[in-house]
Backbone as CSV, one residue per row, in Angstrom:
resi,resn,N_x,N_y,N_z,CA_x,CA_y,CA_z,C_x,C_y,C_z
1,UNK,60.110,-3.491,231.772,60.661,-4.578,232.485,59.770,-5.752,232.745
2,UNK,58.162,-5.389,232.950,57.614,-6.501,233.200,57.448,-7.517,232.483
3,UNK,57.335,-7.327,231.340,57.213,-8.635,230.046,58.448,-8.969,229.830
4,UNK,59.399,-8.544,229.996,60.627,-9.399,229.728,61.080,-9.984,230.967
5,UNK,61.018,-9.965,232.468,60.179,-10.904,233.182,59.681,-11.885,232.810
6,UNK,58.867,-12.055,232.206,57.902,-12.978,232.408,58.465,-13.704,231.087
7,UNK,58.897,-12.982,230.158,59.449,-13.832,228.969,60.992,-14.925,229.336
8,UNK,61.903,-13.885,229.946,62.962,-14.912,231.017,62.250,-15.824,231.889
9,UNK,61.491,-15.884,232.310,60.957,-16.976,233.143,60.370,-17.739,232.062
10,UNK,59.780,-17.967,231.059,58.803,-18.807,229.935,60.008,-19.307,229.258
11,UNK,61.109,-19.089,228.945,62.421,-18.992,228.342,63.022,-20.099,229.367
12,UNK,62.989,-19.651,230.709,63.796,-20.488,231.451,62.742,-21.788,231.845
13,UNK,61.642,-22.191,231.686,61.160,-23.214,231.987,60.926,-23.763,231.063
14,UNK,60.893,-23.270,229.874,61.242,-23.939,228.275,62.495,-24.882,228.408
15,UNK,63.367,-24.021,228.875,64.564,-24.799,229.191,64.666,-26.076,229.618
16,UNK,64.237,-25.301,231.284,64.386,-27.076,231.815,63.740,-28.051,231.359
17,UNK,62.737,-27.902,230.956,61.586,-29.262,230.506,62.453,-29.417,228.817
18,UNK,62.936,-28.809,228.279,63.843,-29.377,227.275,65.006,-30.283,227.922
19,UNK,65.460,-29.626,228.643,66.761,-30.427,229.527,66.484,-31.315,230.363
20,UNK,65.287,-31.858,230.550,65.157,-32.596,231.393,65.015,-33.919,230.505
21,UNK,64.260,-33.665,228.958,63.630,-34.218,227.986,65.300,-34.727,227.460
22,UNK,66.125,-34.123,227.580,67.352,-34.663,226.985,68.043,-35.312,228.110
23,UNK,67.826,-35.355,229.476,68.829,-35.940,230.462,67.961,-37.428,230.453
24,UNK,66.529,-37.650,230.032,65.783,-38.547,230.097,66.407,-39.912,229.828
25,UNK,66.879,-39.883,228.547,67.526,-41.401,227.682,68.804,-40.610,227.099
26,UNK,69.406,-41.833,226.397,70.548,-41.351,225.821,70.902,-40.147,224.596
27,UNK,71.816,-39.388,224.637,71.455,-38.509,224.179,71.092,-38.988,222.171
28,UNK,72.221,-39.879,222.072,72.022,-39.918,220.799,71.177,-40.500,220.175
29,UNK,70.302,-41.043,221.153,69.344,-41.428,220.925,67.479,-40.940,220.681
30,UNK,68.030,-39.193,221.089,67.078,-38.593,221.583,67.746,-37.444,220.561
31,UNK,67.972,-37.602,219.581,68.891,-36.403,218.784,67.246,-35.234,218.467
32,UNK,66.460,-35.433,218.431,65.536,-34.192,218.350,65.200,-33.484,219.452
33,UNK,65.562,-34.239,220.685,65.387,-33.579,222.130,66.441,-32.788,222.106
34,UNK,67.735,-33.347,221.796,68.715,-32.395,221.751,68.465,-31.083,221.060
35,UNK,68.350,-31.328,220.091,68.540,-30.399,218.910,67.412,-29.008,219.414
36,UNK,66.115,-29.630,219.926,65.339,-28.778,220.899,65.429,-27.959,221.762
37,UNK,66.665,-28.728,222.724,66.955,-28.179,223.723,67.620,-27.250,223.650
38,UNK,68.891,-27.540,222.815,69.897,-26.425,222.037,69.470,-25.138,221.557
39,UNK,68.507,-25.557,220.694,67.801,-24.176,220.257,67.553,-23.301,221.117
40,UNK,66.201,-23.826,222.215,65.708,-23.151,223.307,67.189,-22.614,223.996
41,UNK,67.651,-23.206,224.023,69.026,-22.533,225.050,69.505,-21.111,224.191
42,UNK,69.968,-21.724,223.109,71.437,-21.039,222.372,70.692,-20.158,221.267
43,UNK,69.816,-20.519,220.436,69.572,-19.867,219.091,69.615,-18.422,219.224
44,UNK,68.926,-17.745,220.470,68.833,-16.319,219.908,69.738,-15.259,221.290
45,UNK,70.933,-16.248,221.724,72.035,-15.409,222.100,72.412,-14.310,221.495
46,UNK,72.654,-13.278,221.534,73.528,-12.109,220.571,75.102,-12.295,220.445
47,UNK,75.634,-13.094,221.487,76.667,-13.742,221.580,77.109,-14.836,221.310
48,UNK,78.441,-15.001,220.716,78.272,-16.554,220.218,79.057,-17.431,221.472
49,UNK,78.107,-18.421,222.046,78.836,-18.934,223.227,78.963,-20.632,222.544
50,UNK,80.256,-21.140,222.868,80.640,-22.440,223.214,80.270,-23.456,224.196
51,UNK,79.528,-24.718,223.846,78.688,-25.500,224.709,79.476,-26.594,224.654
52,UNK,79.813,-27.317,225.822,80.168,-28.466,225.443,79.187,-29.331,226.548
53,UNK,78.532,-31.031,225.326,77.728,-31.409,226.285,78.630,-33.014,226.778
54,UNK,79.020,-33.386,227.870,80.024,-34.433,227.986,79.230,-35.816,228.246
55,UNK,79.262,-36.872,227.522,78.757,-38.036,227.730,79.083,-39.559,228.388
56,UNK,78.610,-40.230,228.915,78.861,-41.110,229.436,78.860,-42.472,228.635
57,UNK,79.943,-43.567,228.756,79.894,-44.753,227.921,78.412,-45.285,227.506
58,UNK,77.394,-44.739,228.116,76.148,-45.098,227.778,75.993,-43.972,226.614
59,UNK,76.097,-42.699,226.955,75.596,-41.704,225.940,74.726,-41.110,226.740
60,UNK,74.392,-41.181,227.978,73.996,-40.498,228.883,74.378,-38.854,229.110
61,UNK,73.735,-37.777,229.320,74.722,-36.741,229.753,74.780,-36.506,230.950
62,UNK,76.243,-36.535,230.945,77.201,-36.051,232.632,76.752,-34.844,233.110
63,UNK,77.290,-33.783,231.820,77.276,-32.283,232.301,77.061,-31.721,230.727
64,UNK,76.890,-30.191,231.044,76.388,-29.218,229.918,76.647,-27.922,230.161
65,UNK,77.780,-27.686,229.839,78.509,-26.504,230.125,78.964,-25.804,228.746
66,UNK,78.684,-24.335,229.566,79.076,-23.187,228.588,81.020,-23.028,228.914
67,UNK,81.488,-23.301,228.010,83.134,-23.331,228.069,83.596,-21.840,228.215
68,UNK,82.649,-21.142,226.823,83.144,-19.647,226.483,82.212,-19.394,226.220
69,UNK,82.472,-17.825,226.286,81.504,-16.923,226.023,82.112,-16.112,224.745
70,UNK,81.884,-15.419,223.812,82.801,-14.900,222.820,82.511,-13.656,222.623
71,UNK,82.659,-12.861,221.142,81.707,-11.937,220.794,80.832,-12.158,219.630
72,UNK,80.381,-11.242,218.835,79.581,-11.767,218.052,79.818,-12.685,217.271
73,UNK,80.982,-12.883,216.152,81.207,-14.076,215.435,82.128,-14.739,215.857
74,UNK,82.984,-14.658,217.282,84.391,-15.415,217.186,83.971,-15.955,219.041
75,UNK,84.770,-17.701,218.845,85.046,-17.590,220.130,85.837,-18.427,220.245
76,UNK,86.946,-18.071,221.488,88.117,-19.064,221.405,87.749,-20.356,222.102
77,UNK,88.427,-21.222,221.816,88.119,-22.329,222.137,89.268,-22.870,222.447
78,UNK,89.720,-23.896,223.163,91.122,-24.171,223.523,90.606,-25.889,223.806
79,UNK,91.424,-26.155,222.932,91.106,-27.884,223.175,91.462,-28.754,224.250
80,UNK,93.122,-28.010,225.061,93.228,-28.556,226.185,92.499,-28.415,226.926
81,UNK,91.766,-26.940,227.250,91.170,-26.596,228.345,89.553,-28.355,228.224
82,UNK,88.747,-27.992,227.192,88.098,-29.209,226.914,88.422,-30.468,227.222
83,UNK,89.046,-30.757,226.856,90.073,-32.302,227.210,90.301,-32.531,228.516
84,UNK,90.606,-31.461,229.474,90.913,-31.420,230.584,89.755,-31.902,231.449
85,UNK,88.669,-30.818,231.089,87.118,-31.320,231.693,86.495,-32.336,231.172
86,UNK,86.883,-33.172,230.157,86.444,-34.281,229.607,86.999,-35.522,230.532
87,UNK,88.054,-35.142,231.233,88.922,-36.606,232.123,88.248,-36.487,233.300
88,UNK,88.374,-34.747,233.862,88.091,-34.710,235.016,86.507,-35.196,235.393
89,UNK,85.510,-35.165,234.562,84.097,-35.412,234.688,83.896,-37.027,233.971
90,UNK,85.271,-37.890,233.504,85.294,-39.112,233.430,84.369,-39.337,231.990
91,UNK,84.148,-38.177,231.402,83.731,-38.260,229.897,84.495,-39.474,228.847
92,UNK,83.365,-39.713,228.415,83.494,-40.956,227.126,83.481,-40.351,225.794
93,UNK,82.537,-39.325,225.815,82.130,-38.676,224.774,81.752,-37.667,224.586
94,UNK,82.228,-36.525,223.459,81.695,-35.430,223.698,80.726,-34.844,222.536
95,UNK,79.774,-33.914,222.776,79.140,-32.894,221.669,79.629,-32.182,221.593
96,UNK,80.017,-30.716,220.800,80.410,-29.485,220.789,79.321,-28.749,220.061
97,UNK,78.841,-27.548,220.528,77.906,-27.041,219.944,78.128,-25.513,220.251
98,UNK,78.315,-24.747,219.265,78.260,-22.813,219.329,77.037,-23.189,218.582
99,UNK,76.610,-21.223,218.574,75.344,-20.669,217.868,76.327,-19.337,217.318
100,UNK,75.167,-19.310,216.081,75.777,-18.318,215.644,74.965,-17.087,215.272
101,UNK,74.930,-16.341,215.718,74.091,-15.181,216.298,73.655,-14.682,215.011
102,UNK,74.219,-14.558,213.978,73.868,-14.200,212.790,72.369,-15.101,212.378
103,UNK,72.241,-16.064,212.639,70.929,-17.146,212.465,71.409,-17.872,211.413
104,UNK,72.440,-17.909,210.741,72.977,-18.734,209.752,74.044,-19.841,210.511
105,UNK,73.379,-21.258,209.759,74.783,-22.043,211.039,75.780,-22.772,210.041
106,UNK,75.604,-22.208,209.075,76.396,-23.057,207.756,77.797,-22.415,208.904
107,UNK,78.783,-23.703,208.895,80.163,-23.386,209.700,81.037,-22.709,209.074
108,UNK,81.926,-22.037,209.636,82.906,-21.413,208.593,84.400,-21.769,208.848
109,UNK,85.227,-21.504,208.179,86.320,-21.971,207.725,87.299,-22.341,209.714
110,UNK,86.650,-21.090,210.040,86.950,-21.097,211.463,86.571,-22.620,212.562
111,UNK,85.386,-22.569,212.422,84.776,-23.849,212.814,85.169,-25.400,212.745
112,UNK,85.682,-25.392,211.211,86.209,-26.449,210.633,87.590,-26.730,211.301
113,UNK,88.545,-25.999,211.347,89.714,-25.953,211.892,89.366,-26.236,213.521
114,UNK,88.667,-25.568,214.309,88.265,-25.662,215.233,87.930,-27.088,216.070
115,UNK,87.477,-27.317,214.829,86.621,-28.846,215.314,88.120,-29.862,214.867
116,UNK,88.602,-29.779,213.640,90.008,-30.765,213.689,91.150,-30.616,214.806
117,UNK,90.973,-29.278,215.415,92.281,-29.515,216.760,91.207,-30.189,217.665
118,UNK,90.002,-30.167,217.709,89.326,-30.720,219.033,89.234,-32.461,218.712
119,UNK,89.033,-32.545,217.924,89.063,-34.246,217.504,90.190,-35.014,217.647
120,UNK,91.939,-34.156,216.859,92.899,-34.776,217.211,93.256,-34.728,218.822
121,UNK,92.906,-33.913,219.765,92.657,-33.888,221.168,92.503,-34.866,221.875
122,UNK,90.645,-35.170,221.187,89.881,-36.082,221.663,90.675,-37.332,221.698
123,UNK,90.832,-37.604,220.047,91.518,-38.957,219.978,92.631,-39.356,220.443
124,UNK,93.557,-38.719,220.747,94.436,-38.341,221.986,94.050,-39.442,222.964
125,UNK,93.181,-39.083,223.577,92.650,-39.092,224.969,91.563,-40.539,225.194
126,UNK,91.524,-40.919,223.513,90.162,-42.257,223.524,89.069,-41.747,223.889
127,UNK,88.621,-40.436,223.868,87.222,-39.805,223.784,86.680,-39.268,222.647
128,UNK,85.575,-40.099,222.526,84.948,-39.892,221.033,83.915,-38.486,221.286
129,UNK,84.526,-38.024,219.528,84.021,-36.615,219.489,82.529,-36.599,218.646
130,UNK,81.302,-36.752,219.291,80.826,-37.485,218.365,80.050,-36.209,217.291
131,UNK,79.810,-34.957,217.391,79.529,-34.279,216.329,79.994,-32.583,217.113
132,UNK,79.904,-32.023,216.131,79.948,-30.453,216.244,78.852,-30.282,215.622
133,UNK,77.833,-29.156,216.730,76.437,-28.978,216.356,76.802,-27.207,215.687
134,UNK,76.289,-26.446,215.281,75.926,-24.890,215.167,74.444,-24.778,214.932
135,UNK,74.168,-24.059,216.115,72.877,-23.736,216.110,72.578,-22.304,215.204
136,UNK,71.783,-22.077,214.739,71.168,-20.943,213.635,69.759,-20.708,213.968
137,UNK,69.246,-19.799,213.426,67.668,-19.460,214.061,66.736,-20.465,213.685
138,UNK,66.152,-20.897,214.477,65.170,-22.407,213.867,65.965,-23.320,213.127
139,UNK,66.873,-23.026,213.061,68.133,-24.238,211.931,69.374,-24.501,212.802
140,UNK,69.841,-25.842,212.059,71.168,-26.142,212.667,72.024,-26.380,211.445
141,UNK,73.394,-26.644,211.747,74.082,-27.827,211.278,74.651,-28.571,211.718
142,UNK,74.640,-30.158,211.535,75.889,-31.216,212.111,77.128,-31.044,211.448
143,UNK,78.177,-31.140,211.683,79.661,-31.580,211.264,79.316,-33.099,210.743
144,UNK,78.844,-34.209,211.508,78.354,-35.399,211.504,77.993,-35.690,210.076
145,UNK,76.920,-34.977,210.036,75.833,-35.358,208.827,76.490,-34.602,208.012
146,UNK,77.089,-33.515,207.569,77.573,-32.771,206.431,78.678,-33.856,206.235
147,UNK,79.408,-34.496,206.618,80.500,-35.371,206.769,81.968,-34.567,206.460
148,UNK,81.967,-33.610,207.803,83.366,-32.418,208.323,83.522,-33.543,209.274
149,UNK,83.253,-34.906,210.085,83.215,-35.100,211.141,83.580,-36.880,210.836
């Protein structure tokens, strides 16, 4: 018990000083702080959890919430439920980001679909969706940059 102690605590102050490094400036502007922070958070879950990070007309972040929790490869996601906390927290913009416990973040067919009900949502609503992240072990992928997005 004692070293894993002390590893949750090195883990959790990794954290904040990542999260603090991303609440600093805008996020998209700080896309390696992100991508940092994410890791430290999400990469070596055994679970695949759903993040959504909500942004402000600046690109500022509001909030950074775990939506779901799943099991190993699946997690539901419900776009109203998202959408809902996107008005109520006065969101402009959102990230979406799972990990995928396997350490591979190439998205899968699941993901893709996933991310098109969350976008037609978004756009719904005039809240820009601005990428779907998947975190993988030391690796990611954008939706963005692959151009799914």
């Amino acid at each position: 018990g004692h070293d894993i102690a002390i590893l949750r605590l090195v883990r959790e102050i990794a954290c904040r000083m990542a999260r603090a490094e991303v609440r600093s400036r805008p996020v998209l502007g700080n896309w390696q702080a992100l991508i940092a922070y994410l890791q430290t958070a999400m990469a070596y879950e055994q679970i695949e959890q759903f993040r959504i990070l909500f942004l402000d007309r600046k690109n500022n972040l509001i909030a950074d919430e775990v939506q779901q929790r799943g099991t190993v490869n699946h997690t539901p996601v419900y776009p109203r439920e998202v959408m809902k906390r996107a008005l109520i927290l006065n969101a402009s913009a959102l990230i979406v980001v799972h990990n995928h416990p396997s350490g591979d973040p190439k998205p899968s067919r699941e993901d893709i679909e996933t991310t098109r009900q969350l976008k037609v949502a978004a756009d719904a609503l005039e809240v820009e969706l601005h990428d779907h992240v998947v975190i993988g072990h030391g690796t990611h992928a954008s939706f963005k940059s692959l151009g799914l997005l």
